[in-house]
N, C-alpha and C positions, 0 to 999 in steps of 0.2 A: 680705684673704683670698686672697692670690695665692699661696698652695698649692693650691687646691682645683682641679678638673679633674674635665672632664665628659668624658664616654664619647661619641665620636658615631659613629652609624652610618650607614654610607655605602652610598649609593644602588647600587652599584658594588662589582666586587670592584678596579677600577683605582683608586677613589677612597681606599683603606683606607692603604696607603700615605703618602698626600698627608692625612690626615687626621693621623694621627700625629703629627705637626710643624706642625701648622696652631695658631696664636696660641690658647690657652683662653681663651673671653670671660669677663670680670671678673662676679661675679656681680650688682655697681652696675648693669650695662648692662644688667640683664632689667630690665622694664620693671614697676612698680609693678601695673599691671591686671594682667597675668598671672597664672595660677593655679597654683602647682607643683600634681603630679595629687598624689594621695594614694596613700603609700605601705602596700600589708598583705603580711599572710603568705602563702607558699605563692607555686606557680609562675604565672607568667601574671600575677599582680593586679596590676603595673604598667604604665604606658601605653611600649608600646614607639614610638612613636612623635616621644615628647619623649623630652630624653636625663636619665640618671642622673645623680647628684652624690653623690660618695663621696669619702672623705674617707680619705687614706695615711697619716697618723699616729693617735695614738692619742689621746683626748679630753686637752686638759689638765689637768683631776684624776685623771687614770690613771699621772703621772709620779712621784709621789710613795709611793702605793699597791704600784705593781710595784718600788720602793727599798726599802720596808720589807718585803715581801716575799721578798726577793731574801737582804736583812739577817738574815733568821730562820729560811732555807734550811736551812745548812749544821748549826742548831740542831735542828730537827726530825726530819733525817734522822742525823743521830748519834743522837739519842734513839730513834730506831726499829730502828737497828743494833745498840745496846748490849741493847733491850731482845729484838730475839733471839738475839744471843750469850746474857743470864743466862737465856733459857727452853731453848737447847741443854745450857747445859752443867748448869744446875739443877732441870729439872723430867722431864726425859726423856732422860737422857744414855745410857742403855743399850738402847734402844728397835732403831734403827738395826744395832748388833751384833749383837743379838738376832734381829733379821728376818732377818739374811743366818746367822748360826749353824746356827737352826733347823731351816732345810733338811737343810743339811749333816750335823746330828747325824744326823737322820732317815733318810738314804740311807747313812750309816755303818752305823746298826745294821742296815739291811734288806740288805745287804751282805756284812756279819757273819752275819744270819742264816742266810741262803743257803749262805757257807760251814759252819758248822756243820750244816746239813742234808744237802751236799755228802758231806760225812765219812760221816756215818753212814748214807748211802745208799752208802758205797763207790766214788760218784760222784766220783773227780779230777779231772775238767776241770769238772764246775761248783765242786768248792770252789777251785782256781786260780784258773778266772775271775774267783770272787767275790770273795778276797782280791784279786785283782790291782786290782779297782775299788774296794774299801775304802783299799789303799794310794793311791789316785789322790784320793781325799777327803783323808785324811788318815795319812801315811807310819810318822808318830810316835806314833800313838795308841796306850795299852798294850792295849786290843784287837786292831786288829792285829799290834804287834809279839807280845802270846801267840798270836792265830790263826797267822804266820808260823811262830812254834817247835811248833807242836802239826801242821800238817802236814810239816815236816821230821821231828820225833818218829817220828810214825806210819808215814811209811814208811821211818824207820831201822828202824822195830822191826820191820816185816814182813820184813824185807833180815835181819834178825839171827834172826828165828825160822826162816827158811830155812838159814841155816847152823847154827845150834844143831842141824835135822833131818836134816842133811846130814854126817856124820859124816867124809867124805872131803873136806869143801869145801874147797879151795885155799887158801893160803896167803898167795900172791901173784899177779901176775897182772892184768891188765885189771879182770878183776870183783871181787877182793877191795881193788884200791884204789880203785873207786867205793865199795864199802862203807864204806873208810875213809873216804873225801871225804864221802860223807853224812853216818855218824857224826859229826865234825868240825863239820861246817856246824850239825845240830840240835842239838849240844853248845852251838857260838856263839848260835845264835836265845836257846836255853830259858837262856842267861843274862844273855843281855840282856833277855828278857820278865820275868826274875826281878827284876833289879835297875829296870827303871820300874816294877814294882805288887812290892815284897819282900811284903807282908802277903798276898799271895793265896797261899790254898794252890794255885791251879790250876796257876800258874806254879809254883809249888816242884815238885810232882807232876813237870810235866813234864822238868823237867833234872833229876830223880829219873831218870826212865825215862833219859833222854837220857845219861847219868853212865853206870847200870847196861850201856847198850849200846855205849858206849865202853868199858869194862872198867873205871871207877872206882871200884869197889866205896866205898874209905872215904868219899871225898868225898861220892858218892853216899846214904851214912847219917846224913852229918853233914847234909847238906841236910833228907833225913828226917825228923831231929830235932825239925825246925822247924816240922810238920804240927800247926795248930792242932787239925784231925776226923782222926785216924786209923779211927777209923770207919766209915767211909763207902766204899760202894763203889769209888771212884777212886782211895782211899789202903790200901784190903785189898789192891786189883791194883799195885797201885805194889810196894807192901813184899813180895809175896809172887811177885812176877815179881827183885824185886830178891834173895830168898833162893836164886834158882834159879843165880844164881852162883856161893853163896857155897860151901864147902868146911864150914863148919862145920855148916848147917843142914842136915838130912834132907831128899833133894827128897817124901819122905811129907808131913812137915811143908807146905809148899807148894802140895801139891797140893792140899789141904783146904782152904787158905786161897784157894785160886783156885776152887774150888766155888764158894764166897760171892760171887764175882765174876766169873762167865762174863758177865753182863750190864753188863759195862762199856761205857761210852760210847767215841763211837771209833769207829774201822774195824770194820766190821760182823763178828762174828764173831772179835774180837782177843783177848776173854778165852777163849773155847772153847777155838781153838789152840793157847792158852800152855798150859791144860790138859791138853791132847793131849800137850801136852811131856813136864808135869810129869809125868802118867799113868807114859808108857813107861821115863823116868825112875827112879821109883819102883818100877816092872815089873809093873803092872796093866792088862797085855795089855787082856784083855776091856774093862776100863774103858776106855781110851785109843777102843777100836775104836766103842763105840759113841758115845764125844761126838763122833769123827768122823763118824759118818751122821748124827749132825746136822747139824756144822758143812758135809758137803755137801748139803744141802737150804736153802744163804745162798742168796738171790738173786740176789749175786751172790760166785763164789767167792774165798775168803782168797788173799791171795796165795801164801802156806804150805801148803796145801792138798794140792797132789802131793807136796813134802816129805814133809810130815808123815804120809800114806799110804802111802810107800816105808818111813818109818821103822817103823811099825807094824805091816808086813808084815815086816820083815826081823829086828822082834820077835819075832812071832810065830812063825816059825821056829826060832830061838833060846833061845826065853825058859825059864826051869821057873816049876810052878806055884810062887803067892806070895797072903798073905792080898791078897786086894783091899784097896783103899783104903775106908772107908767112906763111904755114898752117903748121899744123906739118904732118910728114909723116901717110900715110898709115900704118900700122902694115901688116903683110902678112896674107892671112886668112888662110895657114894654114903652119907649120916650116917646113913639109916635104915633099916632095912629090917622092916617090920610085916607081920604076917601074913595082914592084910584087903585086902593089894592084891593076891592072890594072885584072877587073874581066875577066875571060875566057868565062859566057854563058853571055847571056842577062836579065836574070830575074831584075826586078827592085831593089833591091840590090845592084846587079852588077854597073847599070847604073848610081845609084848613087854614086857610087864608083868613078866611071867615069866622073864624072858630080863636082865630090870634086879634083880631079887630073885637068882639065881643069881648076876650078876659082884657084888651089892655085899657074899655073901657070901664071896667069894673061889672061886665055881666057877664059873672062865672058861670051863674046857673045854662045859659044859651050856649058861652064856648064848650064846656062839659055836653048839653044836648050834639052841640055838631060834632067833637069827636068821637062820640058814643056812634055815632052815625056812620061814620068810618070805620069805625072798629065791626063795627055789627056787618058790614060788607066784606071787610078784609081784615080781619082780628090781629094781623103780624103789621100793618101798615105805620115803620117807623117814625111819620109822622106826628101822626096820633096819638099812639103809645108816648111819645116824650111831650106832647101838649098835654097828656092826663095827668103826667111828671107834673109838669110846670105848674099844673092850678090845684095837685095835691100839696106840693111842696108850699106854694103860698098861703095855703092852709094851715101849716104846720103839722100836716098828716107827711113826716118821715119815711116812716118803714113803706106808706102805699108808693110813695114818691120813686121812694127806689126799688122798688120793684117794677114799676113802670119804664123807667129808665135799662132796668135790665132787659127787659122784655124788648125794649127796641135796639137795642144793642145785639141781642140774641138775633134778633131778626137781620140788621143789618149794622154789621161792627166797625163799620166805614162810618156812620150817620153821628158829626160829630156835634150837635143840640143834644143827643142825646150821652154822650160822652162827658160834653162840659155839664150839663145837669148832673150825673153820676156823680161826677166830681164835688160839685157844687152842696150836694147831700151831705155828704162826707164831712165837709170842711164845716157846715154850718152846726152839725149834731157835735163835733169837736173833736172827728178822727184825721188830725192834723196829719200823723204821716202818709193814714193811708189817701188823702187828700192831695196830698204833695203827690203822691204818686201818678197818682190818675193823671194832675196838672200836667206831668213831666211826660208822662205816658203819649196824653194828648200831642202835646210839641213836639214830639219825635215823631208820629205818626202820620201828625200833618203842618207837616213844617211851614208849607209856604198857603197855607191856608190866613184867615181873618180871625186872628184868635179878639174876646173881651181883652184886654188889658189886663183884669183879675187873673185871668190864666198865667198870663208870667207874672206878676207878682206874688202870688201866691204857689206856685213852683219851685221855688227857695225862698219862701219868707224869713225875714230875721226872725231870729229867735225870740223870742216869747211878744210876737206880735201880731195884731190880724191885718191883713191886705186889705183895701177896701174896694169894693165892687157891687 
């Protein structure tokens, strides 16, 4: 046993040293009567006093054990590598791409979203921005590369309806070759969006318009062709913005067709002004003049706008009379009119009673006298104030319409004739969001109330549609 070696400790820190190298006594030479103490667990339970005996190798049946061991190593752990490579690549192999995708899709479309919002709020620097971070997710996606062609589109076409209204526009020049450079560039976008998604009509539409504002009339038709929905509001304004070129078609023809489509999606107010076009066009002065006092009560204005206001003016000077175009009818303001609602005292109630029996027979001039009647007593009386809404607005006097509506709102913000007329302005001049607004506003505010039908549908309309009401 002359491996074995005892630990001693020395009286001294001078002794520790000299201890070191001091002979280990043989374990023979402990003496038979001696006791070794008894060794247990835990700290302290040995006698520190006598010295330890510890032993530097490992038992002799521990040599064999740690061989075999050692031997069967390199098997165990190849078995436990193989068996996670065939649970990667067999049992969850999509997992992984999927977590890191996910995100991604998700901040794409909230991205996306935002720029489509952008737009039809008129808002350019939020739809840039938005696009610009949609490209930053992902450069290639046919979402954004259609988002990218659809705002170069949109403000070719504003650039092009200003010159269409501008009859002396330049030719050449600084500003007529950004026109061209624009042109040019939403030509490139809208056919590169066409050729990643060919089956979309949204993409076709757009290098429709984009063709048409380049001057490519044929090319332009033949794209056309390819319109799975000609139906639909996006593809009425496509085709009947694209006849406003043509030589053969009547701009009469066009203008009609753009009726059906003032509410086109888009730059807020895009379908109005093509209208305007076509109007003066056609030579329906008065027409032209009043979708203009709509189209200035946008929220925010067209960029055509002063154009198309000199052009209309400079009509009108000029013009001779010409059948108008036809409008679509009047709606009735109201289905019924019986004879038992006809109030028995005077109280202002009554006379508004009176005053709604007179316009839904068609005598405005009478419903206007009795609310004038009520105003002149009680000037704030919410009533009245949205029956003056009501017979301005059928007028297509806008801007008095809503102010009237305000005014009874102001008065009492509970009074919801007055709330859905406010609404009802909005939507029809062609401030689609802030329309939708008011709708939503309304249904939250008076939930269990008798709303028109038009109020929820037209509270999330599909996109590029009008609810009918």
């Amino acid at each position: 046993m002359r491996d074995l070696h005892s630990v001693s400790g020395a009286e001294n820190p001078g002794d520790a040293e000299t201890a070191g190298h001091r002979e280990t006594p043989r374990v023979d030479d402990i003496p038979r009567s001696s006791k070794l103490p008894r060794i247990t667990d835990g700290p302290g339970s040995h006698d520190t006093a006598r010295p330890l005996v510890r032993s530097e190798r490992s038992p002799a049946e521990s040599g064999p054990l740690r061989r075999r061991a050692a031997a069967w190593a390199p098997f165990v752990l190849g078995a436990a590598g193989a068996a996670f490579l065939v649970r990667g690549w067999f049992l969850s192999p999509a997992e992984p791409v999927e977590s890191k995708e996910k995100p991604l899709q998700v901040a794409l479309a909230a991205h996306l979203a935002a720029f489509d919002q952008g737009v039809s709020l008129g808002d350019w620097e939020q739809a840039v921005l938005a696009l610009d971070r949609a490209s930053r997710v992902s450069p290639r996606d046919p979402g954004v590369l259609l988002a990218r062609a659809k705002l170069a589109v949109e403000q070719a076409d504003a650039a092009w309806l200003v010159r269409k209204a501008t009859p002396a526009a330049p030719t050449d020049g600084a500003n007529f070759e950004d026109f061209v450079r624009g042109a040019g560039e939403a030509r490139a976008l809208a056919e590169e969006a066409l050729r990643a998604t060919p089956q979309s009509d949204d993409a076709r539409r757009v290098l429709v318009s984009a063709l048409r504002i380049f001057g490519e009339e044929d090319r332009a038709r033949q794209v056309a062709a390819g319109l799975r929905d000609q139906s639909s509001t996006e593809s009425v304004f496509a085709l009947a913005a694209l006849d406003l070129i043509s030589s053969d078609v009547p701009p009469e023809s066009a203008a009609s067709r753009l009726r059906q489509s003032v509410w086109v999606s888009g730059l807020p107010g895009k379908g109005r002004a093509t209208l305007v076009y076509a109007l003066v066009r056609a030579g329906d002065i008065d027409g032209a003049r009043v979708e203009l006092d709509k189209l200035a009560l946008l929220a925010r204005p067209h960029p055509a706008a002063a154009a198309l206001r000199a052009l209309v003016d400079d009509a009108r000077s000029t013009a001779k009379p010409v059948t108008a175009i036809p409008r679509r009818a009047k709606k009735s303001m109201a289905k019924l009119c019986p004879e038992d609602l006809k109030a028995s005292s005077h109280d202002p109630h009554s006379v508004a009673h009176e005053a709604a029996i007179a316009r839904c027979r068609g005598d405005i001039t009478t419903a206007r006298d009795l609310y004038q009647s009520i105003l002149d007593a009680s000037p704030t009386d919410p009533e009245a104030l949205t029956g003056m809404g009501d017979l301005e607005r059928h007028e297509d006097n806008w801007d008095a319409a809503r102010n009237f509506y305000a005014e009874a709102l102001r008065a009492n913000p509970a009074f919801l004739p007055a709330a859905i007329g406010a609404a009802d302005v909005e939507w029809e001049v062609g401030n689609l969001p802030v329309a939708q607004r008011k709708y939503r506003e309304i249904l939250e505010a008076f939930p269990n109330a008798t709303h028109p039908p038009r109020v929820q549908e037209r509270a999330t309309p599909a996109r590029g549609s009008k609810a009918s009401g």
